[in-house]
VEXSE-674108 format. One record per residue (C-alpha): residue in one letter; x, y negated, z. Coordinates in steps of 0.02 Angstrom, whole numbers, m for minus. Each point is the difference from the previous one (the first is absolute). Layout:
BEGIN
(A; (X; Y; Z))
...
END
This chain:
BEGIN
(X; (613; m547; m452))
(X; (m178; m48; m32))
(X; (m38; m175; 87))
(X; (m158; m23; m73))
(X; (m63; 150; 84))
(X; (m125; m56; 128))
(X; (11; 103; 180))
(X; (m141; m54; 111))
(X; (51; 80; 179))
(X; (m107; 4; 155))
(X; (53; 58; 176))
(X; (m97; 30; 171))
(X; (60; m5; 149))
(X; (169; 12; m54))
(X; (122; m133; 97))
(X; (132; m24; m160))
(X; (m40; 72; m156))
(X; (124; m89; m121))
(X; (107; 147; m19))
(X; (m143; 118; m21))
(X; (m63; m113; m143))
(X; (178; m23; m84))
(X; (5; 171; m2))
(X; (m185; 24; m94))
(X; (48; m165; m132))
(X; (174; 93; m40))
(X; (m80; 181; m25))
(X; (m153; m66; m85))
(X; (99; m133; m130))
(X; (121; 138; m10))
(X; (m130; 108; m58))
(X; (m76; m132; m105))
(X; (171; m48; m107))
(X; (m34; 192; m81))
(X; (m130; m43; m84))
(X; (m133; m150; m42))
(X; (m139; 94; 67))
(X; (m6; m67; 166))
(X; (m57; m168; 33))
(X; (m25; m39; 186))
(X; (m19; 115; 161))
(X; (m70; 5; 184))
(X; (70; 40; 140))
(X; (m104; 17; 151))
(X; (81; 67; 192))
(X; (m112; 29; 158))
(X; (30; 81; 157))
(X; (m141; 94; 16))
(X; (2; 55; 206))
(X; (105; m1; 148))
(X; (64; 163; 134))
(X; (m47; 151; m63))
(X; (m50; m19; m172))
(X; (101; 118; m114))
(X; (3; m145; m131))
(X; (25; m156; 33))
(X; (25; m100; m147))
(X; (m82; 4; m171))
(X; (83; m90; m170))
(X; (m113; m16; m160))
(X; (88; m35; m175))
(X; (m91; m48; m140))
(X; (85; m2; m155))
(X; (m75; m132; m149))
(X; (42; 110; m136))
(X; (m85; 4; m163))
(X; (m98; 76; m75))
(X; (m58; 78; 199))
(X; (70; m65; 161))
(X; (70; 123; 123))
(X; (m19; 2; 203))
(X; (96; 118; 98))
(X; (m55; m11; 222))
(X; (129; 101; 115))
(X; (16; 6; 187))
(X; (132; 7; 132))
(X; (56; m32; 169))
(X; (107; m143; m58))
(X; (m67; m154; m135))
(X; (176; 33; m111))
(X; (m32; 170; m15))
(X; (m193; m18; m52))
(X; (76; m138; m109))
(X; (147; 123; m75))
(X; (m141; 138; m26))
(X; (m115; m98; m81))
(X; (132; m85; m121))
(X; (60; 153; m37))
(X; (m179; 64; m52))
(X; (m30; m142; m122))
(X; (173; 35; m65))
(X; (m47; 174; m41))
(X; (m185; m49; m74))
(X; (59; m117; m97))
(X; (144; 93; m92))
(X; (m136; 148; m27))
(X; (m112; m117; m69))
(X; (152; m70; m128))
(X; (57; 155; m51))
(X; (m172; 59; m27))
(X; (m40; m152; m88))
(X; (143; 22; m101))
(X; (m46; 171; m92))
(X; (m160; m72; m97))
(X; (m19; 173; m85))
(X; (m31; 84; 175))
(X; (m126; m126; 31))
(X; (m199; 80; 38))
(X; (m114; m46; m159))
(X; (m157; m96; 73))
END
């Protein structure tokens, strides 16, 4: 696993977050150990109302990855599942991105 992978994490208004941000540092390292593309990512959870509001959490992931960095935002009624969609989003991105890096030959001419 990728220790030197830095995972800043921010949470508001969220009582206990420690398994919420284990779960980010083990999907994101995990994610990172595939490659050395990725350097460092952000994780950022916010309840964003209270009662009736369809949504009520928001989780931002940014990805460090070179040579672009990647940010996937999802919503949900719960912070973990915000959380799960948005890791889930950066996982996706950021495999596209490798593969597509991968095929030079496919690669647009500038």
């Amino acid at each position: 696993m990728n220790a030197d992978l830095y995972v800043e994490f921010q949470s508001e208004d969220l009582p206990d977050d420690s398994a919420l941000r284990a779960e980010a540092e083990r999907d994101l390292r995990s994610l990172a150990d595939e490659a050395h593309d990725m350097v460092g990512a952000s994780v950022a959870i916010e309840r964003l109302g209270h009662g009736e509001t369809p949504y009520l959490y928001r989780a931002r992931v940014v990805a460090y990855v070179r040579p672009e960095n990647i940010a996937a935002v999802e919503r949900a009624d719960s912070a973990r599942g915000a959380l799960k969609g948005a890791l889930a989003a950066i996982e996706r991105e950021v495999r596209d991105r490798r593969e597509e890096l991968g095929r030079p030959w496919e690669q647009p001419q500038g």
